[in-house]
Phi, psi and omega in degrees: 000132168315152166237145214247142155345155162291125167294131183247118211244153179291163196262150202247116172290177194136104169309170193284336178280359185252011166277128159282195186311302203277348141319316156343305160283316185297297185334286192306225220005323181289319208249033112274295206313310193303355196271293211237168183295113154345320160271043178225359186267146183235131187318308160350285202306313182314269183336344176263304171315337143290354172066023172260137164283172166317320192285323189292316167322321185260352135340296188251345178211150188258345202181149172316303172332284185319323181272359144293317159294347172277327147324302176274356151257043183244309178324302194297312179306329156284357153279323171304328158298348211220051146285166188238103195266005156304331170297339207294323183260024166292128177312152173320328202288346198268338206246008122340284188287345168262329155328278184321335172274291181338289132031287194286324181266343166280344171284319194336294141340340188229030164324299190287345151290315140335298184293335161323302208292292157338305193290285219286327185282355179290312165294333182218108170276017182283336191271352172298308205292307192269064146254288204309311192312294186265018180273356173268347160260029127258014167245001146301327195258004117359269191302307187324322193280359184307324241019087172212140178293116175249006176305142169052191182306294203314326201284254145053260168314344183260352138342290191281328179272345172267350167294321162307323162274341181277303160311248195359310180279340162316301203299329149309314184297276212301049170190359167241134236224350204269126187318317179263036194357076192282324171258357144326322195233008141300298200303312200290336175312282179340261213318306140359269205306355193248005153288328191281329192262352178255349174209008190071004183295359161253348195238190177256023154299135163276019185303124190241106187307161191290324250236287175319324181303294205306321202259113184326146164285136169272131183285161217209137184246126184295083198293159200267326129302101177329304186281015179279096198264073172289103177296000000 
């Protein structure tokens, strides 16, 4: 199948008063981020940019973190809404590869918050870490949307290697300025293929990327609040 330019999807207004609270905050939380380094946003700030007190603010999110994972996750429920069911009988790598641009496209608007993100986790791995942690659990409902199995250790790793790989190709978006992003989807083919000839990451070999082998599993406690993101 050809692959079609990135789709330009309409932008859906909605005023601010017709947001609820924690949309409110995640907005602000996007448009300081889009400003500033992360460890430099203060709740304050939040709270005043969202047109929230401190207390409602601390209420609906326990930490920056969290409200950056309630971002990604309202992203995934919108990539997961926007299948293509014209994809189903596309090889796995097309059908990846398209999920993973939708993806791309729903970011698009928090390009310059991203790139924020980029900078400071280059700088603090801690702040790496907890990127990864939740960039490998949406990129299990990724594959799912994929359909490729994310299920159990195997999915679990292939997880953690499409998170790995899903970064890399951000640090190219969040620097291509071209409307049809050609090197954004360039860049994401390469990596498909060196994920498809080095691990097994589309198919059911059972084969463990070298690269994922190197990296210890951290052990990681399931927090009592979904949004509660322990880095």
């Amino acid at each position: 199948m050809a692959r079609k330019s990135a789709r330009k999807s309409a932008p859906r207004a909605a005023s601010r008063s017709s947001k609820s609270e924690r949309e409110r905050i995640i907005d602000a939380f996007m448009a300081l981020l889009a400003e500033k380094p992360i460890e430099r946003i203060g709740f304050a700030e939040i709270a005043k940019a969202a047109k929230v007190s401190l207390a409602d603010l601390r209420g609906a999110f326990a930490s920056r973190l969290a409200i950056l994972a309630a971002h990604m996750r309202e992203t995934d429920r919108a990539v997961l809404a926007g299948g293509d069911a014209d994809m189903a009988e596309e090889p796995p790598r097309e059908r990846l590869f398209d999920v993973l641009m939708r993806r791309l496209e729903l970011l698009a608007p928090h390009k310059a918050a991203v790139r924020s993100l980029v900078r400071s986790a280059a700088r603090n791995p801690g702040l790496a870490l907890a990127l990864n942690s939740l960039g490998v659990r949406s990129q299990q409902w990724m594959l799912t949307a994929a359909d490729i199995g994310a299920s159990g250790p195997r999915g679990m790793l292939r997880a953690q290697g499409l998170a790995v790989l899903f970064a890399s190709v951000l640090r190219t978006w969040v620097h291509d300025e071209d409307p049809g992003l050609a090197r954004t989807m360039a860049a994401l083919d390469r990596a498909l293929a060196r994920g498809q000839r080095w691990s097994g990451l589309l198919d059911d070999v059972l084969r463990i990327p070298a690269a994922v082998c190197r990296l210890r599993p951290r052990r990681r406690r399931e927090p009592d609040d979904e949004d509660t993101v322990a880095a």
